[in-house]
N, C-alpha and C positions, 0 to 999 in steps of 0.2 A: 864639438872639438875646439880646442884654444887657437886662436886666432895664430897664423902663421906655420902652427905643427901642419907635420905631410900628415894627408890620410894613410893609412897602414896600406902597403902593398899587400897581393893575393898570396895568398898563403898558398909556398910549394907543395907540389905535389908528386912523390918519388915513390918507388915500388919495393924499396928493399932497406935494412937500415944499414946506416950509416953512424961511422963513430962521431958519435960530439952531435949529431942533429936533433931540434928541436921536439918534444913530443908532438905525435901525429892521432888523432883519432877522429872517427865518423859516427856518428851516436845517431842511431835512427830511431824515431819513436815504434814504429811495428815494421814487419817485413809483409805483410800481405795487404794488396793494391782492393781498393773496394768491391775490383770485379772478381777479387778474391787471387789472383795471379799472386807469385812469391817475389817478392825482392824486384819486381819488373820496375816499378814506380820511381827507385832508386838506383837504377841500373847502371846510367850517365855516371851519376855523379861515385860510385863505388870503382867505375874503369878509371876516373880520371883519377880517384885517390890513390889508386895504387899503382897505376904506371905501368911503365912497360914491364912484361913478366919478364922476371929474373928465375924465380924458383917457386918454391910449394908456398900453399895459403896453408896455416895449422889451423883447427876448427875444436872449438870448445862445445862439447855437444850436453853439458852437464846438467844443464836449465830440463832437460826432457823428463819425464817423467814414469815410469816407475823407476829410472834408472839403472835398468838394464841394459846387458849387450845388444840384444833387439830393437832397443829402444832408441839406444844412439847409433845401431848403423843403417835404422830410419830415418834417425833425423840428420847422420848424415850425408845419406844420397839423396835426400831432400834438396839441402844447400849443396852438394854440390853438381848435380845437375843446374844450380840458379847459378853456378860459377863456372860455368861452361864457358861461356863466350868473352871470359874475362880474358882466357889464355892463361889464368893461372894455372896448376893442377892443385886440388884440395884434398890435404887428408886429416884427419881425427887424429885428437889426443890419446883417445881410448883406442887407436891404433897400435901403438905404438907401444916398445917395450920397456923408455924411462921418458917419462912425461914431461919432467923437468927438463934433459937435455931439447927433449924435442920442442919444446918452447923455447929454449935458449936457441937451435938451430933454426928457428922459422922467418922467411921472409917479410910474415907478416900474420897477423893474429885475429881470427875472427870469432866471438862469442855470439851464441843464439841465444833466443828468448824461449820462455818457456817460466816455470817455477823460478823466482827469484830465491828463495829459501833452500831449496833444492841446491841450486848452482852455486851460491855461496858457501855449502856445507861442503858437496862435492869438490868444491875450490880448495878449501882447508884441508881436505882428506888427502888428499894428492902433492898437498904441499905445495901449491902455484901461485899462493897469493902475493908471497913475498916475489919472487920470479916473474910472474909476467909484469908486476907494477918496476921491475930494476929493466927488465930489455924495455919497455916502454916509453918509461924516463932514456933510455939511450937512445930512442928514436925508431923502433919497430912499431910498424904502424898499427893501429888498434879497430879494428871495426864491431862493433857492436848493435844488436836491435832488443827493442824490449828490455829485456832481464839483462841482457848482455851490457847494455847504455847502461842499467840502474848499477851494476855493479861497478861501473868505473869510477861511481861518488864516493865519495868520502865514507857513508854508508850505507843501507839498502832500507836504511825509514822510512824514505819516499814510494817503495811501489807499491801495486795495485793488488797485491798476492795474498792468499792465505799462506802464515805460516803452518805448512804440512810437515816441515821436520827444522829441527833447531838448531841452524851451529853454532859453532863457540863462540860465534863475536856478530853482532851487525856491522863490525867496519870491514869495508870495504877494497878495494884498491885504490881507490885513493888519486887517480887520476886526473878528475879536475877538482874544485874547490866548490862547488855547487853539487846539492840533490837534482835528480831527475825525478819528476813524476810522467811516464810515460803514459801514450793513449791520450794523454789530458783529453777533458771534454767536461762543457758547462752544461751540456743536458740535464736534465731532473725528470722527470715523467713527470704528468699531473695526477696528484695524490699519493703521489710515495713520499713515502715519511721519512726516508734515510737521509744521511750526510749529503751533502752535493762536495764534488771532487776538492774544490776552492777550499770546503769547509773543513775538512780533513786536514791538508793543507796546512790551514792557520793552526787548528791544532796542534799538528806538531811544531810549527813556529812559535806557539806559546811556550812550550818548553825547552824550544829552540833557536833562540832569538837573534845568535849570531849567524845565521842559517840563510842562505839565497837558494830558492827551491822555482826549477823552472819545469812548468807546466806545457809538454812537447806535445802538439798535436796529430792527430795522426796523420801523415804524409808528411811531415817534418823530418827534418834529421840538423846536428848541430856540427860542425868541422871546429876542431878543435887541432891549432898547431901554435906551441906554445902558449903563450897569454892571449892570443887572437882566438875569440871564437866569430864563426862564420853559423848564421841560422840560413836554410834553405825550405824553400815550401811554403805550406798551410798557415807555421806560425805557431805560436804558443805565448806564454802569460808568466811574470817574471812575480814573484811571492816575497814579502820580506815582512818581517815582523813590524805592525805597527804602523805599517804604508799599503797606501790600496794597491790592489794586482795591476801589475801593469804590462800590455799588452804588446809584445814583442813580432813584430811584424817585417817584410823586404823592408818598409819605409821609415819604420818608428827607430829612435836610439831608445836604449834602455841603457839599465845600470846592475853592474854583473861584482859581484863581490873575488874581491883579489886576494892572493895568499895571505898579507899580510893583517888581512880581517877588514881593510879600507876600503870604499868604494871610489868606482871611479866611472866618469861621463865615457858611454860609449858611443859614439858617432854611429848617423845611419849612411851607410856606405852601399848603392846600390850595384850589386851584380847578378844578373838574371832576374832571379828570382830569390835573390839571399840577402844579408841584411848581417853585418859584422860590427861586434864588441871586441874592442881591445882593452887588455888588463895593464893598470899603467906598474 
């Protein structure tokens, strides 16, 4: 950080939007805890982001798979049994009788993981893409895991999925200005012959070169409120064309690509266990 500049204050935390306020999102690399428990791991940090309950969580259940009715009102009394103790009350999109109003009414907007391919198709079919990326930019708070984080990139090149069904576009919502590669991890077995995640990766940086692709590890999540982002957890690995990976830790500063295609120094700011890049 330049000599003399404040470190950035803690990025608020509010439960409902507000007109004119900064975008708010929580991008968690998976929702189940190693002992296999849902969303427990991130539990803290999900009550704090959302604040004291005003009204309903909406829930994007579209990542599930065969995508059926079944299918989503699985997946979600799944999550919202894991948002019991939020004090929210949560209900589904596929609840509801116009999806768009009920995005535009939502206190606050949760996306599951599941098929990245899937949700994005689903997204388009419904007509949500343009809609929830307009209340999001006005400040309705975004939470995401998995599939639900990859989809807030620019576009969905980065995950970890089979494309099982095609939609019309890889772009995105467009939420922040970086790929996620969710799950990341530098394991390889010994003797398997395939890609390692890194090498993927660079791949697509090859034909991607103005592209910052952060590799989120699991038990990770990234708080994202305006130009600040805030990393918490495990950690993860920052990719850029032409420069080695560099590992994004509570302690380390990295360098986070800004709207206007410029980089910029992001200070290691420590809080708990998190570690904040601001976009100049």
């Amino acid at each position: 950080m330049p000599k003399g500049r404040r470190p950035p204050r803690a990025s608020p935390r509010r439960g409902a939007r507000v007109p004119g306020e900064i975008p708010q999102l929580l991008l968690l690399s998976n929702s189940r805890a190693a002992d296999g428990t849902y969303l427990t791991w991130a539990r803290g940090e999900i009550k704090a982001f959302l604040g004291a309950p005003r009204s309903s969580v909406l829930f994007i259940p579209y990542a599930a798979v065969p995508g059926t009715r079944d299918a989503f009102d699985a997946y979600t009394q799944r999550v919202r049994t894991a948002f019991d103790d939020t004090g929210y009350d949560l209900v589904s999109v596929h609840e509801a009788a116009d999806p768009v109003q009920a995005v535009r009414a939502a206190a606050a907007l949760v996306i599951g993981g599941g098929n990245t391919f899937h949700l994005l198709a689903r997204l388009y079919a419904a007509g949500l893409l343009e809609v929830i990326t307009a209340c999001v930019r006005s400040g309705t708070p975004y939470i995401g895991w998995s599939a639900g984080s990859v989809v807030a990139c620019p576009t969905i090149s980065t995950t970890n999925d089979m494309p099982i069904i095609a939609p019309p576009s890889l772009r995105a919502l467009g939420l922040v200005q970086f790929q996620i590669n969710a799950h990341y991890t530098d394991v390889h077995p010994p003797g398997h012959q395939g890609e390692t995640r890194a090498e993927r990766i660079a791949e697509f940086l090859r034909l991607q070169p103005a592209a910052t692709v952060v590799g989120l590890r699991e038990g990770s999540l990234l708080h994202v409120a305006g130009s600040e982002v805030r990393l918490w957890g495990t950690g993860g690995r920052i990719f850029r064309a032409a420069e080695p990976a560099a590992d994004w830790t509570q302690r380390a500063g990295v360098r986070l690509q800004t709207a206007s295609g410029q980089l910029s120094e992001a200070g290691a700011h420590n809080c708990e266990r998190s570690s904040k890049a601001r976009f100049s």
